[in-house]
C-alpha positions as CSV (number, residue, x, y, z in Angstrom):
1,X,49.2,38.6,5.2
2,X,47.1,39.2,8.0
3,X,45.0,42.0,9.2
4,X,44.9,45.1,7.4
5,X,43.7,47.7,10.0
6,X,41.1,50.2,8.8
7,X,42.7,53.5,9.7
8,X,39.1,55.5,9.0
9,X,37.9,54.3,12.1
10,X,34.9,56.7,13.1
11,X,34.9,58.2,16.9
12,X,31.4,58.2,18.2
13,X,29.9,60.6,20.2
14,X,27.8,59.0,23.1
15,X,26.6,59.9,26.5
16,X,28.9,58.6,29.6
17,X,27.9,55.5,30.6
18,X,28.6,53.5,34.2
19,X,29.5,50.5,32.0
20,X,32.6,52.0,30.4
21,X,34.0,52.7,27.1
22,X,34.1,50.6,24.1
23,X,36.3,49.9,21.4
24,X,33.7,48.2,18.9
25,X,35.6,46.2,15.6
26,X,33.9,44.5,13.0
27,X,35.9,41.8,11.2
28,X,35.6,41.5,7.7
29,X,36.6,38.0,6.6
30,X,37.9,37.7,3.5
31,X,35.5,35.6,0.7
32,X,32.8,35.5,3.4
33,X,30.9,39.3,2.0
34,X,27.3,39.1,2.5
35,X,24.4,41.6,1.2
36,X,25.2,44.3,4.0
37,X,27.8,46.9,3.9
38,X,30.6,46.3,6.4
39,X,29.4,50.0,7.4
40,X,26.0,49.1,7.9
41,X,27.1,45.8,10.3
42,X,29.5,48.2,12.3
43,X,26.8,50.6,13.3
44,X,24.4,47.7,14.0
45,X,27.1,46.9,16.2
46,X,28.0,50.3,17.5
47,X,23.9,50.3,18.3
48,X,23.7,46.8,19.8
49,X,26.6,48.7,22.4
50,X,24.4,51.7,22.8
51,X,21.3,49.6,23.7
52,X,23.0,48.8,26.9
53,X,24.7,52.2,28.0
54,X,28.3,51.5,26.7
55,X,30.3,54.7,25.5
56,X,31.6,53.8,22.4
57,X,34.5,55.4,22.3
58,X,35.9,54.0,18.5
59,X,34.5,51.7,16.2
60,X,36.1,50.6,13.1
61,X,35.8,48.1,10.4
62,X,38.9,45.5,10.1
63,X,39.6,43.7,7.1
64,X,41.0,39.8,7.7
65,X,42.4,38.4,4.4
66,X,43.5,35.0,7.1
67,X,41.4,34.4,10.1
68,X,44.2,33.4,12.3
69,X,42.8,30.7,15.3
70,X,44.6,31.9,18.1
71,X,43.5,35.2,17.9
72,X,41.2,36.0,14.4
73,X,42.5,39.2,13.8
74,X,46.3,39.5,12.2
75,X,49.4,40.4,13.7
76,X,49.0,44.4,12.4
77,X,45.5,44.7,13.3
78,X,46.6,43.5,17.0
79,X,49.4,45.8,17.5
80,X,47.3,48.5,15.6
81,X,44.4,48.1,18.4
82,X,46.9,47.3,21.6
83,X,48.9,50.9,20.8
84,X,45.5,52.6,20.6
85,X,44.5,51.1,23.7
86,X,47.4,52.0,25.5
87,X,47.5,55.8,24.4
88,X,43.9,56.0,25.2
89,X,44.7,54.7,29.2
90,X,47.9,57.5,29.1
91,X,45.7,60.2,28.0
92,X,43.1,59.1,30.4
93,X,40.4,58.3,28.7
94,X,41.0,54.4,29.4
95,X,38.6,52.1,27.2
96,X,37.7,49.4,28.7
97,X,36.0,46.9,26.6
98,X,36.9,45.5,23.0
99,X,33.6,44.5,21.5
100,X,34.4,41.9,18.6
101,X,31.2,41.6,16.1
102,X,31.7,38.3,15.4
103,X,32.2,34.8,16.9
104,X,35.0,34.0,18.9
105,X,36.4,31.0,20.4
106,X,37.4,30.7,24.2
107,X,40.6,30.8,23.2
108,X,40.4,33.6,20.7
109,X,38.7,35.5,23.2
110,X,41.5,34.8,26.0
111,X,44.5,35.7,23.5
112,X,42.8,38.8,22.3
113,X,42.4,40.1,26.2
114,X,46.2,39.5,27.2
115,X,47.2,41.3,23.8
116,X,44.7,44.3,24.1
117,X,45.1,44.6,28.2
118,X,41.4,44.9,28.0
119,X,38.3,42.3,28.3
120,X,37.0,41.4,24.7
121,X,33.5,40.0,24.1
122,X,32.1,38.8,20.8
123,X,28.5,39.3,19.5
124,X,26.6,36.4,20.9
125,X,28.2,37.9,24.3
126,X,27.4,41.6,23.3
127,X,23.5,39.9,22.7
128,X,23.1,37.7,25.5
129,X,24.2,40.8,27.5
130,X,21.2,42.7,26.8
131,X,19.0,40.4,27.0
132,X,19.9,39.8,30.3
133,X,19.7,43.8,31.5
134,X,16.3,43.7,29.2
135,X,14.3,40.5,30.4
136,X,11.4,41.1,32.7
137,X,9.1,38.5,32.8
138,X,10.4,35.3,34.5
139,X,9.9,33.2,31.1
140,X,12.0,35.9,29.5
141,X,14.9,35.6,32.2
142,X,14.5,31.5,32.0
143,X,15.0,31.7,28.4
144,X,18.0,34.0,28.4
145,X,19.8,32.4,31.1
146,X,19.9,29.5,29.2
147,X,21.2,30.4,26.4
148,X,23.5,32.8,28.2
149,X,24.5,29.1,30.6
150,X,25.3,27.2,27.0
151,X,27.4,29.9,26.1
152,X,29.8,29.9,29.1
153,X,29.8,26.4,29.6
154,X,33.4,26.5,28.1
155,X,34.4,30.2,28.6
156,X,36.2,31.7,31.1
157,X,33.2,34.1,33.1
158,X,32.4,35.4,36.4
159,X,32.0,33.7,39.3
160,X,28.8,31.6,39.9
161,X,27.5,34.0,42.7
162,X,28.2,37.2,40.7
163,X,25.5,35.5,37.6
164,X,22.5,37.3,39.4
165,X,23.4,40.7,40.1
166,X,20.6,43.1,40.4
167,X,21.9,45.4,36.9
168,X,20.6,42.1,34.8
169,X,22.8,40.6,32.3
170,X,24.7,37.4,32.5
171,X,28.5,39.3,33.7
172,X,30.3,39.3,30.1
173,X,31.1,42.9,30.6
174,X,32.6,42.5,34.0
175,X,33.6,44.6,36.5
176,X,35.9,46.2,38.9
177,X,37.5,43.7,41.5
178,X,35.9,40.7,40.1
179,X,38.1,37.8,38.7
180,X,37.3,35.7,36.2
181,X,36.7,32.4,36.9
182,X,36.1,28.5,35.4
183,X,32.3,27.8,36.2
184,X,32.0,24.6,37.7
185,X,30.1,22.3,34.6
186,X,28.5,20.2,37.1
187,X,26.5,23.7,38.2
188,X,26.1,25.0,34.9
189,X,24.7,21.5,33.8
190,X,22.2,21.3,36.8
191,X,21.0,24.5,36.6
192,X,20.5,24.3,32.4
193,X,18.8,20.7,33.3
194,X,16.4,23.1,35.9
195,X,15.9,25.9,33.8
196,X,14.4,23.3,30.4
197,X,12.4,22.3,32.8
198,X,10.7,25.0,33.7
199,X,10.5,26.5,30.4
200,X,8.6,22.7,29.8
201,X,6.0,24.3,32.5
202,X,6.3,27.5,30.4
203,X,5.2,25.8,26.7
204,X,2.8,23.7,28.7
205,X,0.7,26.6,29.8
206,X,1.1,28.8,26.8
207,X,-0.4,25.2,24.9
208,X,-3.3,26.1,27.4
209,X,-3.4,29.7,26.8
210,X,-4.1,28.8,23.3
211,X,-6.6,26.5,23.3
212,X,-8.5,28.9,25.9
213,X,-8.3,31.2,23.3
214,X,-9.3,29.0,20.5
215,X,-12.7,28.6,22.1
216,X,-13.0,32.3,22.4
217,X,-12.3,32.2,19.6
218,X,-9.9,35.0,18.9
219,X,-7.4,34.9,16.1
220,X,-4.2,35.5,17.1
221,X,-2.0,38.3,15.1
222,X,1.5,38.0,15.6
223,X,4.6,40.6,14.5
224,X,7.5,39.2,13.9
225,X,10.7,41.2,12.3
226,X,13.9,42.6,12.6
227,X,15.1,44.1,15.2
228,X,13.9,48.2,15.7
229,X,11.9,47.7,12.6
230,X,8.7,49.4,14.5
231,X,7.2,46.4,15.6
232,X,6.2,48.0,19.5
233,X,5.1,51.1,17.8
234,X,2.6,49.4,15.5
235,X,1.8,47.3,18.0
236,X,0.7,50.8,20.4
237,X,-0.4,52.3,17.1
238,X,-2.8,49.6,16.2
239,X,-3.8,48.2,20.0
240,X,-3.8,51.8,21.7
241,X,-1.3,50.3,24.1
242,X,1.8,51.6,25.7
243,X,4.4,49.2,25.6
244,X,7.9,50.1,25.5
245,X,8.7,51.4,22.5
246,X,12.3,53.6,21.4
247,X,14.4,53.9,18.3
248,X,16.7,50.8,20.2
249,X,18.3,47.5,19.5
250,X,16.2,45.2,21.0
251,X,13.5,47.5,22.6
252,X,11.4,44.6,23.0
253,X,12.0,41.0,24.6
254,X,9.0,39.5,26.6
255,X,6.0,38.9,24.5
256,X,2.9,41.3,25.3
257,X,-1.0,40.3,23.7
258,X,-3.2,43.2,23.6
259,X,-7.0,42.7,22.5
260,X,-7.7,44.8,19.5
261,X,-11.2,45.5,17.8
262,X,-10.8,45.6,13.9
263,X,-13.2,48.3,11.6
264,X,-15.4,44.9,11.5
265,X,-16.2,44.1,14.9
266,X,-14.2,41.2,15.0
267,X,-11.7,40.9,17.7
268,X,-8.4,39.3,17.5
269,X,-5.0,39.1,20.0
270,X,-2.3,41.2,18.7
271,X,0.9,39.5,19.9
272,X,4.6,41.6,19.8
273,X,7.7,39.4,19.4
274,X,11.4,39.9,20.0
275,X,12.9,41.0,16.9
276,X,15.3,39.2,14.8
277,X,18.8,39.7,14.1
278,X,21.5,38.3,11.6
279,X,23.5,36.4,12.9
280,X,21.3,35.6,15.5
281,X,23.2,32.8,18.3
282,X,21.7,29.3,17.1
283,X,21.1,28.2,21.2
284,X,19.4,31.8,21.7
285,X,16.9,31.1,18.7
286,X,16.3,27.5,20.8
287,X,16.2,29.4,24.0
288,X,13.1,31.8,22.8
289,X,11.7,28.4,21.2
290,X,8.7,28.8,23.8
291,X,8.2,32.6,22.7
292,X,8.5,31.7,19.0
293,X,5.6,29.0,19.4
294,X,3.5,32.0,19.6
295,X,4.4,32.9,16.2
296,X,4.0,29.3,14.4
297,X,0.5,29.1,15.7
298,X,-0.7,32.6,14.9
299,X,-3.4,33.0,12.5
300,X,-1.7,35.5,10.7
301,X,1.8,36.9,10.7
302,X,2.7,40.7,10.0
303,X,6.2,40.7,8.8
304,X,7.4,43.8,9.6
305,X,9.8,46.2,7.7
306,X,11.9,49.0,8.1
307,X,11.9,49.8,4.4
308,X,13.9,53.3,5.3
309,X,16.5,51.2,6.1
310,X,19.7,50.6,3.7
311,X,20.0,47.2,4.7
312,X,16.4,46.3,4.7
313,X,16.4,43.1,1.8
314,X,19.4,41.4,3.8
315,X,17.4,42.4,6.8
316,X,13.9,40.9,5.3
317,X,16.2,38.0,4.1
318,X,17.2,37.4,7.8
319,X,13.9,37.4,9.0
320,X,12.6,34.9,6.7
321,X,15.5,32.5,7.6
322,X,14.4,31.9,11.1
323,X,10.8,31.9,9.9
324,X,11.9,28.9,7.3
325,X,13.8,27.5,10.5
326,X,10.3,27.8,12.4
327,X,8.6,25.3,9.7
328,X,7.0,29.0,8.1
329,X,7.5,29.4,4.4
330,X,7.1,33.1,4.1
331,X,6.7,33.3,0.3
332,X,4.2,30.5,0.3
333,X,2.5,30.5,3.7
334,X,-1.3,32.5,3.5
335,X,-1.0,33.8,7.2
336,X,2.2,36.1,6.2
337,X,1.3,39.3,5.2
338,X,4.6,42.1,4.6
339,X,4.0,45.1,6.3
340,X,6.8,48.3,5.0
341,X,6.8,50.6,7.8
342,X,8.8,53.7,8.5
343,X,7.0,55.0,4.8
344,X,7.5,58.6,6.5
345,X,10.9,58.6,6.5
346,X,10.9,58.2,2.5
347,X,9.5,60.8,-0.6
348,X,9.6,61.3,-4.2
349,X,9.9,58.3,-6.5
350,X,11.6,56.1,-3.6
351,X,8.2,56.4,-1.8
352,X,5.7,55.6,-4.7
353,X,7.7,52.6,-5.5
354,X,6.9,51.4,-1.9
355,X,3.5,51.9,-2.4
356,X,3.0,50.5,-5.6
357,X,5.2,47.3,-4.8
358,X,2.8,46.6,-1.7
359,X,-0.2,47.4,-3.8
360,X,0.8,45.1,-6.8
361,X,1.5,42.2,-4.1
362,X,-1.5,41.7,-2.5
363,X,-0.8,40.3,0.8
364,X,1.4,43.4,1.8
365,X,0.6,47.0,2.7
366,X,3.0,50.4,3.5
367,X,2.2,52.1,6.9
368,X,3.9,54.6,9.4
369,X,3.3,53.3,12.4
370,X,4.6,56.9,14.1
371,X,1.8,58.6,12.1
372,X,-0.8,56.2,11.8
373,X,-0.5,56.7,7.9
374,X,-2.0,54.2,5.7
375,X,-2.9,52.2,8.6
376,X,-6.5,51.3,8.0
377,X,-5.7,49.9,4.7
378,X,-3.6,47.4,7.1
379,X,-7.2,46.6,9.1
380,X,-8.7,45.9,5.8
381,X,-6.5,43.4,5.0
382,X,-6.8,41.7,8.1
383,X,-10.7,42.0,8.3
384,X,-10.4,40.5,4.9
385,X,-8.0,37.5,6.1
386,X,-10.4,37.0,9.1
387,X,-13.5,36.7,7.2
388,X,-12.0,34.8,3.9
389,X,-15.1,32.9,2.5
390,X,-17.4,34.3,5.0
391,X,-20.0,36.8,4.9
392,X,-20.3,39.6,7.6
393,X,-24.1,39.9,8.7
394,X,-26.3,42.0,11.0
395,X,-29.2,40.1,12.8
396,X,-31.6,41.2,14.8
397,X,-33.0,38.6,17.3
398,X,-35.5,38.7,20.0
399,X,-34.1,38.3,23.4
400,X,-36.7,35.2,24.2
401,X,-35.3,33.5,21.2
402,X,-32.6,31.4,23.0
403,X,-32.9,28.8,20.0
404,X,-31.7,30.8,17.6
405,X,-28.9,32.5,19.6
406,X,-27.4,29.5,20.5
407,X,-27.4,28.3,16.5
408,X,-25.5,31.6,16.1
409,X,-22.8,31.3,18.7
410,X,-22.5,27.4,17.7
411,X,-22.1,27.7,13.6
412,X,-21.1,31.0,13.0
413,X,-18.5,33.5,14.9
414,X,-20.5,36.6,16.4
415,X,-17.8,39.4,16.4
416,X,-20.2,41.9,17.7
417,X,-23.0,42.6,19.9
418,X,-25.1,44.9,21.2
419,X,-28.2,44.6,23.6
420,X,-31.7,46.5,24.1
421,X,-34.7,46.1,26.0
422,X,-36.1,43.6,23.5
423,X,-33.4,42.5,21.2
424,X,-29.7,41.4,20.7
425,X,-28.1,42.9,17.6
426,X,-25.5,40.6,16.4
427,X,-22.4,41.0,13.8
428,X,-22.1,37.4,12.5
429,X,-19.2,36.0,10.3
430,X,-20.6,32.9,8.8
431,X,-20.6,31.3,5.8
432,X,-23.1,31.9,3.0
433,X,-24.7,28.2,2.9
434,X,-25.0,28.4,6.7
435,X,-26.3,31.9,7.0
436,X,-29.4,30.7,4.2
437,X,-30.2,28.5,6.7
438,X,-31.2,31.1,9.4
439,X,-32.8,33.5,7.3
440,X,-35.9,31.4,7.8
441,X,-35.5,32.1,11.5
442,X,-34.4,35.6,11.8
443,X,-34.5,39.3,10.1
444,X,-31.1,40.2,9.0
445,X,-29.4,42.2,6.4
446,X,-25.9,42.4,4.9
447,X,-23.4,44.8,6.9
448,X,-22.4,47.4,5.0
């Protein structure tokens, strides 16, 4: 047997979008279940289609007991699709996109398009298609493109002049009146060639970035997790910042540092990430390579979760495969603390078992980041990271005592000052067997 169509197929209800309608499918491959529900996948896919404006007209989950090559799906599921297809252009309501959430050949894709009348594009194109429309900073659009270049080099796309309309994207979805086209690999291969080098000028002066900053010094906080899992909205929440935030696949895809001031003093660079995805395209995880570097040299990591989810251990499990990938152990690594957002969205006993299960571990906390609840016992924990084996102080020092100033600045980390006519009053982190050396020089006292 091949296909057997799932008839329960679910009609969503979207706004009407200049992109078109969409016919989403999510294969289900027999022996190849996972930890998700094939209903959970599908509406990650119905929402990776929504986070660039398609109308998703019907989504459905198909069942493959034999992948077939030519096309994946069987013979039934094919004619199943093509008659719905057909009706749906009749009644006027033509769809005209078949989103496949999984990966497809070139000639998968091709056999699937003369069989439905339609175009078809798989996930890594449904992806790379939104990260097109979403990049804004010229690293972001460098990295994209080429992933989206290694993608097509043996595909069957757009024309080479049609790559940089002014919509974004990369021209999987296509368009009216445009052909499709073999890319030239000589272009393809000299503009890739272009492009790593670039991003080489890119990693170069983030390698400078970070050595500026390490003689700041501020720590570096990085968030890292799965897609829509809160990260921007902490990240205003916690840095008092503005950056796009909305209950969207991929919200987020150029990296933005804020400076934020912890209940100490102590300052540190809070640093938002793209977030991660199953499945996620092996070339687009090398792509972001020069974004992810941000992560592997952070001094500490917030692993961020949306525990409301259904799907959040396979999602938590995703996330700590590309951190494994990134040379980050997350179970053993000190820097990685688990942060269980979206706490509001939970009560009763499934809300107390958050808490306690972040309480009991130690290097994890439960927060809302849309109310701010719980969220200075996330500051304490950092404070505490940023000041292991050291002891926060307040000195007092006499503005004509340059001496002891500079011995300050030079062996211990002065995460606060404040000046008056006579004095500087300083917040020091320093180490106990350091700081017993000064007390001969100044007046100080332990911060409360």
């Amino acid at each position: 047997m091949g296909t057997t169509p799932n008839t329960d197929s679910n009609t969503i209800e979207t706004p009407r979008s200049s992109l078109g309608r969409a016919l989403v499918l999510h294969p289900v491959l027999r022996g190849t279940e996972n930890d998700r529900s094939p209903e959970a996948s599908l509406e990650e896919a119905v929402g990776l289609a929504a986070a660039i404006e398609l109308e998703v007209a019907q989504a459905a989950v198909v069942k493959v007991n034999q992948p077939r090559p030519a096309t994946l799906l069987g013979g039934g599921a094919i004619e199943h699709y093509a008659k719905l297809l057909d009706d749906a252009r009749e009644a006027g309501g033509a769809i005209d996109l078949v989103i496949v959430d999984h990966a497809l050949t070139p000639v998968q894709q091709r056999n699937l398009e003369k069989a439905f009348g339609a175009k078809v594009i798989d996930r890594t194109g449904l992806i790379l298609e939104i990260f097109g429309a979403r990049a804004r900073t010229h690293e972001g659009q460098l990295q994209v493109e080429l992933a989206s270049l290694s993608y097509q080099k043996s595909r069957l796309v757009r024309s080479w002049t049609h790559l940089e309309r002014q919509r974004g994207g990369f021209g999987f979805l296509g368009g009216p009146g445009e052909s499709q086209l073999e890319i030239d690999r000589r272009l393809i291969g000299n503009r890739i060639v272009k492009i790593k080098r670039e991003l080489d000028d890119v990693r170069r002066t983030r390698g400078l970035h970070r050595k500026a900053r390490a003689k700041v010094p501020y720590p570096v906080v990085a968030l890292v997790g799965y897609t829509n899992a809160g990260k921007s909205t902490l990240f205003n929440r916690m840095a008092g910042a503005e950056v796009f935030a909305k209950n969207l696949l991929f919200a987020t895809l150029d990296p933005t540092m804020r400076q934020v001031v912890l209940p100490s003093g102590r300052k540190v660079i809070l640093s938002d990430t793209v977030g991660f995805i199953s499945d996620l395209p092996t070339h687009l995880v090398a792509a972001f390579r020069a974004t992810l570097e941000e992560v592997q040299s952070a001094d500490i990591i917030l692993h961020v979760r949306d525990i409301a989810h259904p799907d959040t251990e396979a999602q938590k499990a995703d996330v700590e495969t590309i951190l494994s990938d990134l040379g980050i152990d997350p179970e053993r690594d000190p820097r990685v603390v688990e942060v269980s957002n979206k706490i509001d969205l939970l009560d009763g006993a499934k809300l107390d078992a958050v808490l306690a299960r972040a309480e009991r571990a130690g290097n994890a906390c439960a927060v809302s980041a849309v109310t701010g609840d719980r969220l200075d016992t996330l500051f304490r924990i950092l404070d505490s990271r940023m000041t292991a084996g050291r002891e926060l102080v307040e000195l007092d020092v006499e503005h004509g005592d340059g001496a002891t100033l500079a011995w300050l600045y030079a062996h211990g980390e002065v995460v606060g000052r404040r000046d008056d006519d006579s004095h500087a009053h300083l917040q020091v982190a320093i180490e106990p067997a350091v700081l017993a050396r000064i007390a001969p020089l100044a007046q100080g006292r332990a911060a409360a």
